[in-house]
MARZA-840643 format. One record per residue: residue in one letter; x, y, z of N, C-alpha, C in turn. Coordinates in steps of 0.02 Angstrom, whole numbers, padded with zeros to 5 digits, always signed. Example, Ala and Ser with C-alpha at 12.3 -4.5 7.8 and 13.67 -1.06 7.14 Angstrom:
<nodes>
a+00660-00284+00390+00615-00225+00390+00660-00165+00390;s+00642-00112+00354+00684-00053+00357+00645+00002+00394;
</nodes>
This chain:
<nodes>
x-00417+05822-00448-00389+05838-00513-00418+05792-00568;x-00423+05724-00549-00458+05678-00606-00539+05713-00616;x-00544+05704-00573-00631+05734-00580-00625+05806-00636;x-00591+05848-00614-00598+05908-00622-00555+05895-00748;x-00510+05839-00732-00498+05817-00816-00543+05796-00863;x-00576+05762-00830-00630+05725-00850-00677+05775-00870;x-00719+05821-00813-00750+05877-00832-00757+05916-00884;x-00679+05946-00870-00651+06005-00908-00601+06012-00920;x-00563+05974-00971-00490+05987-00987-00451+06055-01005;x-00501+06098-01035-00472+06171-01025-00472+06198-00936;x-00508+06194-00918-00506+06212-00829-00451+06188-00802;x-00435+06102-00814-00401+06086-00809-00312+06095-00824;x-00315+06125-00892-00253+06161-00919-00265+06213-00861;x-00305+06276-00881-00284+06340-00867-00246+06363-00789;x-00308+06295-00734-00282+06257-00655-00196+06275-00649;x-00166+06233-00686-00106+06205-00689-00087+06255-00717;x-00088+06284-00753-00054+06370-00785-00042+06417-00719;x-00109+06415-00678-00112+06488-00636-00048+06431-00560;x-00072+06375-00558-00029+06332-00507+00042+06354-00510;x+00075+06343-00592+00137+06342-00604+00164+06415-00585;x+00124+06465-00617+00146+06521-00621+00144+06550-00542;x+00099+06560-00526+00100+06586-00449+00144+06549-00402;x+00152+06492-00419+00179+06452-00362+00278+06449-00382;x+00283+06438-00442+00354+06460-00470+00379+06531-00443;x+00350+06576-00486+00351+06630-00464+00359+06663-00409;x+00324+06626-00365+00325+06656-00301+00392+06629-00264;x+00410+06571-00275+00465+06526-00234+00551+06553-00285;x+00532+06605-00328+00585+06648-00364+00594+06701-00339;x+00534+06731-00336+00571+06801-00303+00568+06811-00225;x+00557+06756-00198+00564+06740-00131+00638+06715-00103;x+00656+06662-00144+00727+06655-00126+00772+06628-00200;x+00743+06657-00243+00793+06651-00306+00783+06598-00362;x+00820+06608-00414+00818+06560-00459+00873+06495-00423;x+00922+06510-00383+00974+06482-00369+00970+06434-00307;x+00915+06429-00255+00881+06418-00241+00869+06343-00222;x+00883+06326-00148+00860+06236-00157+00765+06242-00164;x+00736+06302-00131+00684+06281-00128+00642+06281-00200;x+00681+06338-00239+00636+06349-00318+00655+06282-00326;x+00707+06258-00330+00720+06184-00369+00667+06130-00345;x+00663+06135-00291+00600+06075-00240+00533+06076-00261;x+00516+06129-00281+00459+06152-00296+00439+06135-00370;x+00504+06151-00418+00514+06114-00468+00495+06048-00472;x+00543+06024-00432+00525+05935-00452+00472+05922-00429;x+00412+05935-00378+00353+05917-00354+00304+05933-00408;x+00313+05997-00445+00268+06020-00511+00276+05987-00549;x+00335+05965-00583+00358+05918-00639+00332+05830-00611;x+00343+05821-00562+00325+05740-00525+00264+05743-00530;x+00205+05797-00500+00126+05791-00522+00114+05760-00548;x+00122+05822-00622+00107+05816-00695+00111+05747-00723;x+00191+05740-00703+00212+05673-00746+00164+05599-00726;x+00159+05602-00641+00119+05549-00620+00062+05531-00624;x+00026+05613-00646-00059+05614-00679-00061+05584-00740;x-00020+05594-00786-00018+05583-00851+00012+05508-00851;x+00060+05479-00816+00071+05399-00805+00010+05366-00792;x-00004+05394-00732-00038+05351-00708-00127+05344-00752;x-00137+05393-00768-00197+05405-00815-00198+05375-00901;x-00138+05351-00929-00136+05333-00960-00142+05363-01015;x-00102+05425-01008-00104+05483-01063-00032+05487-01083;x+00001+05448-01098+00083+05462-01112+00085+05463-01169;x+00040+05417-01230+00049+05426-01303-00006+05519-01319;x-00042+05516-01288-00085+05591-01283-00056+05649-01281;x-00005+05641-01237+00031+05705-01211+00097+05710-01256;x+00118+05652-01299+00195+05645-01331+00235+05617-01285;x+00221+05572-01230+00286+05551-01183+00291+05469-01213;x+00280+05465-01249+00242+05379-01276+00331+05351-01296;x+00348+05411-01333+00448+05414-01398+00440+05453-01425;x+00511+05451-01472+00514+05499-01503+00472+05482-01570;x+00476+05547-01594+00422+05565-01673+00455+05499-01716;x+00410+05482-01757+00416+05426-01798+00422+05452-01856;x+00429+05529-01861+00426+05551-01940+00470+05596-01925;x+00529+05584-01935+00588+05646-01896+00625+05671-01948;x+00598+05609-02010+00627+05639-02082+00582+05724-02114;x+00537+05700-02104+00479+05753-02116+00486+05802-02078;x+00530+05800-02029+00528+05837-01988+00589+05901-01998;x+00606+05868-02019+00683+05903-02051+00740+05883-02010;x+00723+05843-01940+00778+05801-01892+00758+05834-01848;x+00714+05914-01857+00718+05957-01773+00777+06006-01802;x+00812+06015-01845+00849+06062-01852+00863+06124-01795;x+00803+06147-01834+00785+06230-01804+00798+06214-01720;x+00742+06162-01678+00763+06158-01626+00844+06143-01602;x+00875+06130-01623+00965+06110-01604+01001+06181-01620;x+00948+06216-01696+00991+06295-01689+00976+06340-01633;x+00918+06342-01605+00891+06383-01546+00935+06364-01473;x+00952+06295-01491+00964+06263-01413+01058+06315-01430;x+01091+06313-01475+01154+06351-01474+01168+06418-01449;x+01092+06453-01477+01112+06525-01473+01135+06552-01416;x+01118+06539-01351+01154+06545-01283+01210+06551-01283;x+01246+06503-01326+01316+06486-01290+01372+06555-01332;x+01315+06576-01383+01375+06649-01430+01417+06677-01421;x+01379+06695-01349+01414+06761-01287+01481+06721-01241;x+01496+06658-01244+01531+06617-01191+01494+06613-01133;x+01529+06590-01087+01509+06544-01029+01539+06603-00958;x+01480+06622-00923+01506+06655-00891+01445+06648-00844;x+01428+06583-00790+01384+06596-00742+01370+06620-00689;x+01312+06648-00674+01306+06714-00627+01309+06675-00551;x+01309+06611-00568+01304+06575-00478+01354+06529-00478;x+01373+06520-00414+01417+06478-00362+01394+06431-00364;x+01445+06369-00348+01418+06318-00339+01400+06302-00268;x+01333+06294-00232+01273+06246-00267+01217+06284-00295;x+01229+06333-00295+01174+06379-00314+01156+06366-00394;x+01214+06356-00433+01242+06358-00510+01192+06284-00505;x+01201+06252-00490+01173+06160-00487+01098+06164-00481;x+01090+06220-00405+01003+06213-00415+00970+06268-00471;x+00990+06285-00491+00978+06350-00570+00979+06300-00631;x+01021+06256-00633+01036+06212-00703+00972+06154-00690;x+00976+06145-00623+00934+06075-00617+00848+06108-00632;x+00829+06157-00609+00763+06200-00621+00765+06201-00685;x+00775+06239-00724+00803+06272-00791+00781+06192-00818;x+00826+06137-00822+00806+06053-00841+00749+06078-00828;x+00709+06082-00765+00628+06059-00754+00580+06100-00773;x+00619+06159-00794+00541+06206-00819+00535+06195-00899;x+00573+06160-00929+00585+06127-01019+00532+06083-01009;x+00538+06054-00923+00489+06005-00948+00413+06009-00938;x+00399+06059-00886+00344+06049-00859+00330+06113-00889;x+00348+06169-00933+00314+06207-00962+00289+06191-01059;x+00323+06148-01068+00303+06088-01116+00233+06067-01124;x+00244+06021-01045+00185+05984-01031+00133+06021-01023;x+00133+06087-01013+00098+06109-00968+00038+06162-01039;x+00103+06200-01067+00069+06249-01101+00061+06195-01181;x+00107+06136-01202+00105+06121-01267+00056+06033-01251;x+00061+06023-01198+00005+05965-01184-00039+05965-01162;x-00063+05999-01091-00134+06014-01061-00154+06046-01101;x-00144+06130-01124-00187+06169-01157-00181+06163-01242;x-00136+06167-01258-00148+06141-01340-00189+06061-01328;x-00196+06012-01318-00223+05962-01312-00301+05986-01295;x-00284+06043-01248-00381+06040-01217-00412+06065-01278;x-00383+06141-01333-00417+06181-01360-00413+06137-01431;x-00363+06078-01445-00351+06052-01488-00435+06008-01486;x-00471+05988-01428-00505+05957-01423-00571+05982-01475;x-00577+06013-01472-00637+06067-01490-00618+06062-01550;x-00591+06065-01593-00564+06070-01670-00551+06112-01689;x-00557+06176-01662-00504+06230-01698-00426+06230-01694;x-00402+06216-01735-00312+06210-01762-00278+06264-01728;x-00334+06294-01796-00275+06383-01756-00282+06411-01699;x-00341+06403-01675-00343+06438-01614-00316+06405-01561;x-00311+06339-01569-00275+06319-01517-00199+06309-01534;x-00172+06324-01568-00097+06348-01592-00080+06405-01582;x-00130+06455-01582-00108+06527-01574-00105+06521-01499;x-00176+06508-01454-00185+06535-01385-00105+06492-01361;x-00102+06424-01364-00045+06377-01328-00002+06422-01338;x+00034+06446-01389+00103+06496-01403+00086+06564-01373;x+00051+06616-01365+00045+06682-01353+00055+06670-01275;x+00013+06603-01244-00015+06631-01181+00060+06606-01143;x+00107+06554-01162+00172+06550-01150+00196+06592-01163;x+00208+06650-01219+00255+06694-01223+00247+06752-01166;x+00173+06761-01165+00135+06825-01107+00152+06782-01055;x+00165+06750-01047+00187+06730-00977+00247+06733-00931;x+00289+06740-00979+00351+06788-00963+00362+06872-00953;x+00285+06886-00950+00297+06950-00919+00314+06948-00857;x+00284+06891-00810+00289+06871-00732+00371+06912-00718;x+00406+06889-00749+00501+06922-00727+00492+06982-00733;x+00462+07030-00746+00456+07097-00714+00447+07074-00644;x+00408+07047-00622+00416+07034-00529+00471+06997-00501;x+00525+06990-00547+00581+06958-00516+00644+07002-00531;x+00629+07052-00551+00691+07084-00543+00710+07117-00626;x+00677+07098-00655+00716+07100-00743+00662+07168-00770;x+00717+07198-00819+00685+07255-00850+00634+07250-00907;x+00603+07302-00916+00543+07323-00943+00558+07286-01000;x+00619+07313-01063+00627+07324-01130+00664+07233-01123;x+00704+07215-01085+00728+07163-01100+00667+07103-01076;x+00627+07130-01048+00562+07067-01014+00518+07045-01085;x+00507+07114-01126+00454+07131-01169+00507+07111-01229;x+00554+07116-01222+00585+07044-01300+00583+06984-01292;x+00604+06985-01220+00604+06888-01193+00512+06869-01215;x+00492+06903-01211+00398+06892-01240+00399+06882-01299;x+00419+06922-01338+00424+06905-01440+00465+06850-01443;x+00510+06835-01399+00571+06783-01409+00539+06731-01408;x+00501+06725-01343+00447+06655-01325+00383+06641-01366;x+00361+06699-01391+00301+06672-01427+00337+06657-01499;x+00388+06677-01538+00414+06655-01571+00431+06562-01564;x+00449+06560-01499+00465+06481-01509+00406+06432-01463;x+00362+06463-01442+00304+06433-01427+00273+06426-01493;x+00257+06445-01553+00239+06434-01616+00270+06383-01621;x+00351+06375-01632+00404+06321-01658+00366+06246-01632;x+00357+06250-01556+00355+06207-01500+00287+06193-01522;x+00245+06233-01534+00193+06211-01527+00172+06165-01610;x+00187+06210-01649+00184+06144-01714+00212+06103-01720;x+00300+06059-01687+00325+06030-01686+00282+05965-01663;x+00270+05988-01604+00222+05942-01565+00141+05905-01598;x+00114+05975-01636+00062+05927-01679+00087+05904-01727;x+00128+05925-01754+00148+05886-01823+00188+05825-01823;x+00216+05825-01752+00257+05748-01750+00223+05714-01701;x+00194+05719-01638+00148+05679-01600+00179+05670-01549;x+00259+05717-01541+00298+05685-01498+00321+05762-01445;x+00307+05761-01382+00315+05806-01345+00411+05816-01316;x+00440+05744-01342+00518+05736-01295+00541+05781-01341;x+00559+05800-01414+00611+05846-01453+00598+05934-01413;x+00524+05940-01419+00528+06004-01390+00554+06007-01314;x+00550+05974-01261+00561+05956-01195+00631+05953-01191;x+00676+05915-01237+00737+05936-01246+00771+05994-01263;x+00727+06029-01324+00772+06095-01335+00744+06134-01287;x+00684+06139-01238+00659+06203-01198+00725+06182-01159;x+00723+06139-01113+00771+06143-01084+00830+06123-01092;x+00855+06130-01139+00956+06135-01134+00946+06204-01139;x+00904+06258-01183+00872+06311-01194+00880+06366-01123;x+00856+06334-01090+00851+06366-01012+00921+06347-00974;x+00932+06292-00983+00987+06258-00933+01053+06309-00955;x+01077+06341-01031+01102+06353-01054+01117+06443-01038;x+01046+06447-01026+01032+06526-01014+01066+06550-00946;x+01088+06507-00883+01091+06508-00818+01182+06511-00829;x+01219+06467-00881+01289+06479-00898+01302+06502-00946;x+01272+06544-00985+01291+06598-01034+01318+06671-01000;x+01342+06690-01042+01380+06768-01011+01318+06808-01026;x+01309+06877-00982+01276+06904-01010+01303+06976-01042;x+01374+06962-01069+01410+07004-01078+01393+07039-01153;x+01354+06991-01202+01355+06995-01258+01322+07070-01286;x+01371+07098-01346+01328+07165-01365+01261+07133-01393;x+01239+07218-01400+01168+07223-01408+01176+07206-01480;x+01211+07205-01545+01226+07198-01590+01216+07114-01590;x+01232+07065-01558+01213+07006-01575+01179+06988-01538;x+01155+07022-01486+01054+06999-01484+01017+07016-01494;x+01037+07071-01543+00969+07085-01599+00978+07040-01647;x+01059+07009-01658+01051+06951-01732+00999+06903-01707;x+01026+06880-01641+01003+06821-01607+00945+06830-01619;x+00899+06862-01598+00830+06894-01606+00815+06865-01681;x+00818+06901-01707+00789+06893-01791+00813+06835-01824;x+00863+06804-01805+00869+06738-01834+00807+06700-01797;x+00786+06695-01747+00754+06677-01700+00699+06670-01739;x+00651+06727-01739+00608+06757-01781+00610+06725-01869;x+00668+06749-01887+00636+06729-01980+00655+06640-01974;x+00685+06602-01927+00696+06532-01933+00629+06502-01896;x+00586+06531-01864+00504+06502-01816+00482+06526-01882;x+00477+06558-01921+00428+06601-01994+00446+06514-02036;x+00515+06509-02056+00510+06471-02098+00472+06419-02096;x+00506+06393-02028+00500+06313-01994+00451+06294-02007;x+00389+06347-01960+00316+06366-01949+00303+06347-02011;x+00318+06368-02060+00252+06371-02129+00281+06307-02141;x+00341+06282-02143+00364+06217-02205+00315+06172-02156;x+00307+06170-02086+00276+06102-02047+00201+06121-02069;x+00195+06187-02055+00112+06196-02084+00071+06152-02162;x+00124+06180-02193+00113+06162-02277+00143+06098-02285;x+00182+06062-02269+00201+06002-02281+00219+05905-02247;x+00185+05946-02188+00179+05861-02143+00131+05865-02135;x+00113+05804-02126+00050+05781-02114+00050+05754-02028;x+00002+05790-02006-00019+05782-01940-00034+05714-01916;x+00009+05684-01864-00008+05616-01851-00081+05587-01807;x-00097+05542-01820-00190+05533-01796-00185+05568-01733;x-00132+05556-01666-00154+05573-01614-00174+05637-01611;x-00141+05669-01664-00180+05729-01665-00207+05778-01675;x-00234+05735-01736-00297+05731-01793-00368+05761-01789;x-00391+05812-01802-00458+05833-01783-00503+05810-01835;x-00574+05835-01850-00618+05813-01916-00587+05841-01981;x-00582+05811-02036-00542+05818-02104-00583+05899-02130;x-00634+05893-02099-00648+05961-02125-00632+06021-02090;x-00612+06005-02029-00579+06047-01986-00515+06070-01970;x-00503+06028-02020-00396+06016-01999-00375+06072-02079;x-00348+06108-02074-00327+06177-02088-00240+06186-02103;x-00213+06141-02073-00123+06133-02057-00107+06086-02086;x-00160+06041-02109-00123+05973-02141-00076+05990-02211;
</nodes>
């Protein structure tokens, strides 16, 4: 894997994309979200990552260094603390037993983190390398949101798979400018997962009437967010491209 960073840090991202996905995926619809083994599998993906990036000396690189030093500029993360609520609208009504409920909440924690790292630090970081802004803001957010098509192979429907996709690339945008514009990977890592953790004890009782609100608040609050961080912070050095190349500042 060092060899292969060093090389090619996009190879390197995309590696760890097809790893996560096939190998998650597979240990889901094999024996569940609920699952000691999805959870095991979890923490060995998340332990990797984390130990490549310790031990390599990429923790200020990746955002694991603290939190953002410009949190005023930031607006505090707002938007992220409104996203992390919307779950709870419907009440609390979880679909698993306990220990099943425990290994769902404890996963759910680990995929905030290692789909973070994975899609808003390996690959925004690799394509960030190269100096295109946008393109590596767009691909990091789309190719997370398309990646939730995978739950069609776990059981979930067409129309509700294919919103959870607009839902995600909506906040893969959020996630993903948060992260260049503050330098700090822990705010997004927190809201993905209370985000997820939240999703496993929510009811899914709620009408269709307030998750279409849910939806479009979703939507016009990533529109706002998106442009005010675009147009008005300034991108911190770590991750800073050539002044003639930087486009978001």
């Amino acid at each position: 894997m060092n060899n292969l960073y060093k090389k090619n840090e996009l190879t390197f991202a995309i590696l760890w994309i097809v790893i996560y996905a096939v190998g998650m995926g597979t240990l889901q619809n094999s024996f569940g979200l609920d699952s000691l083994w999805h959870m095991l599998g979890l923490v060995v993906i998340s332990a990797a990552i984390f130990l490549f990036v310790k031990k390599n000396g990429l923790m200020e690189k990746y955002g694991l260094a603290g939190w953002a030093k410009n949190s005023r500029a930031m607006l505090w993360f707002i938007p992220l603390w409104i996203f992390s609520c919307l779950n709870l609208f419907s009440g609390f009504q979880p679909d698993y037993s306990v220990p099943g409920l425990i290994y769902a909440a404890v996963s759910m924690a680990l995929v905030g983190f290692a789909e973070e790292l994975i899609f808003r630090g390996f690959l925004f970081k690799a394509m960030l390398k190269d100096g295109n802004v946008k393109a590596a803001i767009i691909v990091s957010s789309v190719t997370f949101g398309l990646g939730h098509i995978l739950n069609l192979f776990t059981g979930h429907e067409l129309i509700a798979t294919l919103i959870q996709v607009v839902f995600a690339v909506a906040m893969g945008f959020v996630f993903t400018l948060v992260f260049y514009k503050s330098g700090s990977l822990l705010p997004g890592i927190l809201a993905h997962s209370f985000i997820d953790v939240t999703s496993v004890l929510a009811s899914d009782d709620g009408s269709q009437l307030v998750n279409l609100i849910v939806h479009i608040v979703v939507i016009v609050v990533s529109v706002i967010y998106c442009t005010y961080l675009a147009k008005h912070v300034e991108t911190p050095a770590i991750n800073r491209v050539d002044a003639k190349q930087e486009v978001l500042s």
